[in-house]
Phi, psi and omega in degrees: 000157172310160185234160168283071190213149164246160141336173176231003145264351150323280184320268195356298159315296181192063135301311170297343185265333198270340212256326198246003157310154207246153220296291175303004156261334171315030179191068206292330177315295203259349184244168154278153207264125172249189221217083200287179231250318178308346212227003225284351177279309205279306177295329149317330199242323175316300222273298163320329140326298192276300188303314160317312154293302184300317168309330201270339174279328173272343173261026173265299184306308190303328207241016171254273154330339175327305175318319183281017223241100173277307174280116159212155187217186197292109163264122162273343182086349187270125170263139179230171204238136171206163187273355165306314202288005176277134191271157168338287176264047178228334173336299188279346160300301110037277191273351143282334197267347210235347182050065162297087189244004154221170194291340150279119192229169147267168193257320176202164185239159186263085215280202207009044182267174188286297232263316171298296164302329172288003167102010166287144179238174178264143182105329170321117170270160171241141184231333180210140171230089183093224148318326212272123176266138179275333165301318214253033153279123199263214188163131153249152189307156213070315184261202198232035179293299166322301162332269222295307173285326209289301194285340151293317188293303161316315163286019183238025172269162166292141164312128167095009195246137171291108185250135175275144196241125169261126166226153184235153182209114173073015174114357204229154166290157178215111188238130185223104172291125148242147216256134203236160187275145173307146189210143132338135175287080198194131169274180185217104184250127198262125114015029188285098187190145169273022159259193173265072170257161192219147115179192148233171205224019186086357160204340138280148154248125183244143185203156199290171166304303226279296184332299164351307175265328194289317200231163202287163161311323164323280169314310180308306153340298208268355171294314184284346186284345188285300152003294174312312210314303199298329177285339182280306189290030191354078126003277198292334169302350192255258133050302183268317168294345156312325176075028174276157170265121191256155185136218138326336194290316216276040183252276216295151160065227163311310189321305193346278184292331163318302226265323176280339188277340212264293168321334163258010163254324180286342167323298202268331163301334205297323232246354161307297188291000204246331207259325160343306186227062164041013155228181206272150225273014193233011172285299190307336191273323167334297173327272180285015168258013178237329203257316191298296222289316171272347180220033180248352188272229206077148171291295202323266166016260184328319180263342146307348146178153184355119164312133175292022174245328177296286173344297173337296170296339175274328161336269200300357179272309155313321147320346218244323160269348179260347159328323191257359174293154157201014145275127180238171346289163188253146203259128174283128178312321199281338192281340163293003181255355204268347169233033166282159161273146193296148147308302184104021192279104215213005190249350170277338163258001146241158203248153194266135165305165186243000000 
């Protein structure tokens, strides 16, 4: 199956594209993306590169894991694009480079997916996917609003149903069926920023760019599969009925144990799915023994959440059980709490380092 990896001169590009970004592009759900003018071939296809690995790790889990899944929706395999999420002045370079001939295009195909067998390519603009008319989505310029509803829209078509897909390519129409597969309910948004954040939010998952260079494809796997968890374990609606305060807030007071209980059930779902779709399920424990010693502290942190050896251990007592399982997929004891309200109980589910 595919792996979570780029060329290493592909990163290089762009990590030199992450370094000379002006503070308010690093962040593309709310800003636009700019494009520096020298590099406008070569930074492009970085950035297009880098979003195809992280889409390709995420449609390995999601669609691997769909039994475990109460939201779900048509995996298509595509990763897409607009021209809206490009600032004024990186847009023309943008819509030369990507042939932009509706405000949605694709970016990358996924490879041997339902989107892929059906003959779609990256650079294909879209005019109709199923129901979804792409014209009459609306997007204000700069930002990724459009993106964003276009990919909502697509996950609320029925699962399992054959959707006709309009396209235009090189200028000429494209008429395509594709028959798409059970997928987890979840987008996969890459990061452009060098440090290390991960997170989700109950229908994305976002996580930097910088994992990407730092850690094996494996590791990179189980950050996003911890990741995953929490929107399948709908976290953040459970979380919010709770009434914690999330930023800074979430060290203090009550918040705690919610937050810590919310972090070892995603802990212990992760290495399901990881084992699910086939990769190994000790990338995680790895992940944090590489990751825990220099970059897990801070006070904030620390009390939101678990030490990391403790993580470890718990990591390898669960791991240590599905080890004896070998029917897949394997359905996780924590998915049976998911449409509990949280306990706070978080001491019952680490296992303490030695």
């Amino acid at each position: 199956m595919p792996k979570a990896s780029m060329p290493p001169s592909i990163f290089r590009i762009l990590l030199c594209v992450i370094r000379i970004l002006p503070a308010a592009a690093l962040y593309p759900s709310a800003q636009a993306v700019a494009v520096p003018a020298a590099q406008d071939r070569e930074t492009l296809e970085a950035v297009r590169a880098a979003d195809l690995a992280l889409a390709t790790v995420g449609w390995r889990l999601a669609v691997a894991n769909a039994p475990l899944c109460d939201r779900q929706e048509p995996g298509l395999g595509l990763q897409l694009h607009t021209l809206d999420q490009f600032d004024s002045g990186s847009r023309s370079a943008a819509q030369a480079h990507f042939g932009f001939a509706t405000p949605v295009a694709i970016e990358g195909v996924v490879a041997d997916s339902p989107a892929a067998q059906a003959g779609l390519r990256q650079d294909d603009s879209l005019v109709r996917i199923g129901s979804v008319e792409i014209a009459a989505i609306p997007g204000a310029s700069g930002t990724t609003q459009r993106l964003v509803a276009t990919q909502l829209a697509i996950a609320a078509l029925p699962v399992g149903q054959p959707i006709d897909v309009e396209a235009i390519r090189a200028g000429a129409p494209v008429s395509v069926t594709i028959h798409p597969v059970a997928s987890c309910r979840s987008r996969f948004e890459l990061r452009l920023a060098q440090d290390f954040r991960a997170s989700a939010d109950g229908t994305m998952v976002q996580i930097s760019a910088r994992f990407f260079e730092t850690y094996t494809p494996e590791q990179v796997a189980a950050v996003i599969a911890h990741e995953f968890s929490h929107n399948i374990l709908h976290h953040r609606d459970r979380l919010e009925a709770r009434g914690v305060d999330f930023g800074m807030l979430s060290g203090f007071g009550g918040n705690v144990k919610y937050f810590r209980q919310t972090e070892l059930e995603a802990d212990l779902l992760s290495v399901y799915l990881l084992a699910n779709a086939g990769y190994p399920p000790r990338a995680a424990v790895t992940f944090w023994r590489s990751f825990g010693p220099s970059k897990a502290g801070g006070i904030f942190r620390s009390r939101s959440h678990p030490a990391w050896r403790d993580r470890v251990a718990t990591l390898e007592a669960e791991i240590a059980k599905l080890e004896t399982i070998s029917v897949r997929p394997i359905m996780a004891p924590v998915l049976a709490d998911r449409s509990q309200p949280l306990s706070g109980d978080w001491q019952s589910l680490l296992i303490r380092a030695r």
